[in-house]
BADO-349789 format. One record per residue (C-alpha): residue in three letters; x, y, z. Coordinates in Angstrom, 2 decimals. Example, Ala and Ser with C-alpha at 12.3 -4.5 7.8 and 13.67 -1.06 7.14 Angstrom:
<pts>
residuo,xx,yy,zz
ALA,12.30,-4.50,7.80
SER,13.67,-1.06,7.14
</pts>
This chain:
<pts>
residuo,xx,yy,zz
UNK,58.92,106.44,67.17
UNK,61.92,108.24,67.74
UNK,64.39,109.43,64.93
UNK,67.32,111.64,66.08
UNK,69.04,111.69,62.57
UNK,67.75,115.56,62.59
UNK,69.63,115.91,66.21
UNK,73.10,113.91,65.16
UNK,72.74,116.45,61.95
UNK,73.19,119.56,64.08
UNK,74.65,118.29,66.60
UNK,77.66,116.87,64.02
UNK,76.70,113.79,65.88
UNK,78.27,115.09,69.14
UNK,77.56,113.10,72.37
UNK,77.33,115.81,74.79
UNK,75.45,117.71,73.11
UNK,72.86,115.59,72.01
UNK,72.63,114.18,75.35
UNK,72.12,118.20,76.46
UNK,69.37,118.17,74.50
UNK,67.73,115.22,74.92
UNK,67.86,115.98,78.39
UNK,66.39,119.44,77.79
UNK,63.55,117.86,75.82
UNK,63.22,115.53,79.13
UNK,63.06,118.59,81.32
UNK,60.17,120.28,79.45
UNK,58.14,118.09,77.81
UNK,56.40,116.49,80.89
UNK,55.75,120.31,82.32
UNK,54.26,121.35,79.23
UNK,51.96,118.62,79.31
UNK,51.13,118.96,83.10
UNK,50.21,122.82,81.57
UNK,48.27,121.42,78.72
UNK,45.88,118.92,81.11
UNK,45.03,122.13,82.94
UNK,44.03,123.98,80.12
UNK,41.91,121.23,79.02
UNK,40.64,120.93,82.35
UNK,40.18,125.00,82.67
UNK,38.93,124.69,79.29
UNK,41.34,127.43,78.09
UNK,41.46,126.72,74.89
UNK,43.74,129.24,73.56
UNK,46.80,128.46,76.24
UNK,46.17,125.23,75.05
UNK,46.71,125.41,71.31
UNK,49.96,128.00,72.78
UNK,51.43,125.23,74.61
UNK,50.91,122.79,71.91
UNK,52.25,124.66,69.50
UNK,55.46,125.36,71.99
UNK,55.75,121.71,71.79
UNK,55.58,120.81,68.33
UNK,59.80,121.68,67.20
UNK,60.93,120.14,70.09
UNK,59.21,116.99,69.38
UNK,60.01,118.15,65.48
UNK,63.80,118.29,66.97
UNK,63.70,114.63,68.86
UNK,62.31,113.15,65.71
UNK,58.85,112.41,67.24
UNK,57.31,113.04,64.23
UNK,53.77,111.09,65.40
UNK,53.47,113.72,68.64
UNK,54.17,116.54,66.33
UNK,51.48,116.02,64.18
UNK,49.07,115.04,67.00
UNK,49.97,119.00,68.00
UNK,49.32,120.15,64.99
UNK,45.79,118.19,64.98
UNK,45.43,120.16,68.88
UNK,46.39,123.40,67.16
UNK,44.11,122.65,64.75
UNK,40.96,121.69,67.06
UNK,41.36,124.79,69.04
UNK,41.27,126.76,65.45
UNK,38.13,125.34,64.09
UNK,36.78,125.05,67.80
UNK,36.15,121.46,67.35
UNK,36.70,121.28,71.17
UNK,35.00,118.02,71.67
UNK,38.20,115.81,70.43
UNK,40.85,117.52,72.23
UNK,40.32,115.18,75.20
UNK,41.59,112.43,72.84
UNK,44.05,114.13,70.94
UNK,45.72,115.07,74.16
UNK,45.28,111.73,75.46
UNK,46.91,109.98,72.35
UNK,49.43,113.07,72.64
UNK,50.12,112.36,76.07
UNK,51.01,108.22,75.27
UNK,53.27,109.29,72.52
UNK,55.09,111.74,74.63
UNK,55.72,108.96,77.44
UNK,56.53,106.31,75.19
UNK,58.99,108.29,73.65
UNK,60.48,109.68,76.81
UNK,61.34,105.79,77.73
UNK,63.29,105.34,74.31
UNK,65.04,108.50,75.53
UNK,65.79,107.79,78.53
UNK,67.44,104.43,77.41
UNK,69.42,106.68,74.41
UNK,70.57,109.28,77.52
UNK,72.30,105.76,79.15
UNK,74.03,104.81,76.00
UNK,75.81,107.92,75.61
</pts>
């Protein structure tokens, strides 16, 4: 679920730094999905696909490749206005996000 061979790469596998960013990643992600669930909930569809698309290289960046594409699919939605299955691609979205954030959180305590 998580891959950080992209983050050791330009990090040149430094510690501190990839623990900067992980943490970083830790910081922001959770916000931007508080953000998204109001936009779905404000129906504002347009800050939504923004916020998604905000997302996508930092999950791109923690190697979360199955939450990137689920923003792309978001992105994607809001495009063709097929607003009726953003509810469930933020919800899948949303489980990825946490699940990954645990795997994190354990690679943060290793370092």
């Amino acid at each position: 679920m998580v891959n950080l061979t992209f983050l050791k790469k330009f990090t040149k596998d430094d510690p501190q730094k990839m623990k900067r960013y992980i943490s970083l990643y830790l910081d922001v992600a959770p916000r931007t999905f508080e953000e998204m669930k109001r936009n779905l909930k404000n129906e504002d569809w347009e800050q939504l696909r923004i916020n998604a698309h905000s997302l996508k290289p930092q999950a791109d960046f923690m190697g979360i490749d199955s939450l990137k594409e689920e923003l792309i699919k978001i992105e994607e939605a809001v495009k063709s206005k097929s607003f009726d299955v953003l509810e469930n691609l933020f919800t899948t979205s949303l489980k990825i996000a946490a699940d990954s954030e645990i795997i994190l959180k354990d690679m943060l305590d290793q370092f």
